[in-house]
C-alpha positions in Angstrom: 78.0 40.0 50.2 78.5 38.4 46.8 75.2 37.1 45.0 76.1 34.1 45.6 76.3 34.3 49.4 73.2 36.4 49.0 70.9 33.4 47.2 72.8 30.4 49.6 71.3 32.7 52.8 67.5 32.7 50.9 67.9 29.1 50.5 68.6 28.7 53.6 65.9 31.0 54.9 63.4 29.6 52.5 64.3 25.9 54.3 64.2 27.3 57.7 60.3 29.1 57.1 59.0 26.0 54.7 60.3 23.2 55.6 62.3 23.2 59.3 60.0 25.0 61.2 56.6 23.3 60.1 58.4 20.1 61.2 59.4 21.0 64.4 55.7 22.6 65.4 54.3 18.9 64.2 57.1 17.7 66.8 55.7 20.4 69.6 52.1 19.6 68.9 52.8 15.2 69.2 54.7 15.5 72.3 52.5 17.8 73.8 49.9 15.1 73.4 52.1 12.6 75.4 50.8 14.0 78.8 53.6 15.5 81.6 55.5 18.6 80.2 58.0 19.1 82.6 59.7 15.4 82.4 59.0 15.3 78.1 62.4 15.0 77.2 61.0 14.8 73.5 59.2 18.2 74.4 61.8 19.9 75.9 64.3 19.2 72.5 61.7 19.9 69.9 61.6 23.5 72.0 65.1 23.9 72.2 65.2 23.1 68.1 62.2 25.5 67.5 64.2 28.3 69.4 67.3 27.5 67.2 65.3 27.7 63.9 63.6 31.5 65.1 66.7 32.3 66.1 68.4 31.7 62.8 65.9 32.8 60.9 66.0 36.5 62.8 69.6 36.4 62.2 69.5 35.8 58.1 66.7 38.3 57.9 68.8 40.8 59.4 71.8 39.8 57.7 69.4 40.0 54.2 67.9 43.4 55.2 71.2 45.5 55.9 73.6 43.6 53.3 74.6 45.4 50.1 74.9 42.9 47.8 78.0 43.4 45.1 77.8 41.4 41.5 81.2 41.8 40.5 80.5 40.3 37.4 78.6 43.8 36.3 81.9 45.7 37.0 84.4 46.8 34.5 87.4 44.3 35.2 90.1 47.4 36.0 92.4 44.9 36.6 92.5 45.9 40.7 91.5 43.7 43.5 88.3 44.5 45.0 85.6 42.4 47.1 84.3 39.6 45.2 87.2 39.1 43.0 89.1 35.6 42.2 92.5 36.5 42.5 95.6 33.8 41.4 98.4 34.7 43.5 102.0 32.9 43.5 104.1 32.2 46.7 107.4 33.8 45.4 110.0 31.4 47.8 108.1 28.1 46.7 106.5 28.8 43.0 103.4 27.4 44.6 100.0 28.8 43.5 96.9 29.4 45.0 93.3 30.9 43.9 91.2 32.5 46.1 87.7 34.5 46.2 87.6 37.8 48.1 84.0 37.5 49.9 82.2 38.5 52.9 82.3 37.3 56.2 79.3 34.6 56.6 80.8 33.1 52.7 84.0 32.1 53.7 85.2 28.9 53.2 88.8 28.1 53.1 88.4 24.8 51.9 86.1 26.4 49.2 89.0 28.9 48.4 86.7 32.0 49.6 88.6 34.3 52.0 87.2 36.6 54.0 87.8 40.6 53.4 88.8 40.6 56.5 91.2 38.4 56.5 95.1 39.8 56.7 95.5 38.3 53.1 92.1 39.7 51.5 93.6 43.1 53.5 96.9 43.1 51.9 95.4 42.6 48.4 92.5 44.9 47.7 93.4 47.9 46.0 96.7 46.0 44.4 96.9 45.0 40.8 97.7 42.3 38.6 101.7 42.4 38.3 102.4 43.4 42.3 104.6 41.9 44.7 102.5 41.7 48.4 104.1 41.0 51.7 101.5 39.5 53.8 102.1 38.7 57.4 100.7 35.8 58.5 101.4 33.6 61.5 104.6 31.9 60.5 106.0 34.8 58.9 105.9 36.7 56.3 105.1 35.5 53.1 105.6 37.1 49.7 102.6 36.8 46.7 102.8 37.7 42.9 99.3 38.9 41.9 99.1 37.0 38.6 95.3 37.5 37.6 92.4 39.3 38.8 89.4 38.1 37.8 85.8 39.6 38.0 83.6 36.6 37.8 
């Protein structure tokens, strides 16, 4: 995981613990005082949102407690594509260009221009240099990329 992706997941956990799950207790605790559990509809969906936040909240502490996280920024630029580089690439057949961010799974964002590593392009790309011709196959086809720059930012 990038840093980035790394502090956007504490956020997020730091909402869930301070903020979201506080709220939703308050929620538990004024409909329990409306009387009749079992037909509380208010009840019921502050229960079903509490279970959501815990359950969340397991799931980014587990993500935060086995990820390595990689600051690419503290790496000598080599040149090669590695996770958590920003890589301009250019369609050979159409001249277009696109950037794109090698990250991990849970930070992509193709609309962000952050693929994942797993992803048949990120695939294709890591261990290449700036300079090299890649054939990636993707749905349609298969489509041919100049690496032009690698950057480590």
């Amino acid at each position: 995981m990038t840093t980035l992706g790394e502090a956007r997941l504490r956020a997020e956990l730091q909402k869930l613990k301070s903020e979201d799950r506080p709220r939703v207790i308050a929620s538990i605790a004024t409909a329990r005082e409306h009387g009749d559990l079992k037909e509380n509809a208010e009840y019921h969906a502050a229960r079903d949102q509490q279970s959501f936040i815990e359950g969340r909240i397991q799931e980014i502490e587990g993500k935060l407690g086995g990820a390595q996280v990689i600051d690419v920024t503290t790496i000598e630029n080599t040149g090669k594509v590695i996770f958590g580089t920003t890589v301009h690439l250019l369609n050979t057949d159409t001249d277009k260009q696109v950037v794109y961010q090698i990250v991990g799974e849970d930070e992509a964002d193709i609309k962000d221009s952050k693929i994942s590593v797993s992803s048949p392009i990120a695939r294709a790309l890591v261990g290449r240099r700036a300079g090299e011709v890649v054939a990636i196959r993707v749905p349609s086809g298969t489509v041919e990329y100049e690496i032009e720059k690698v950057e480590y930012i």
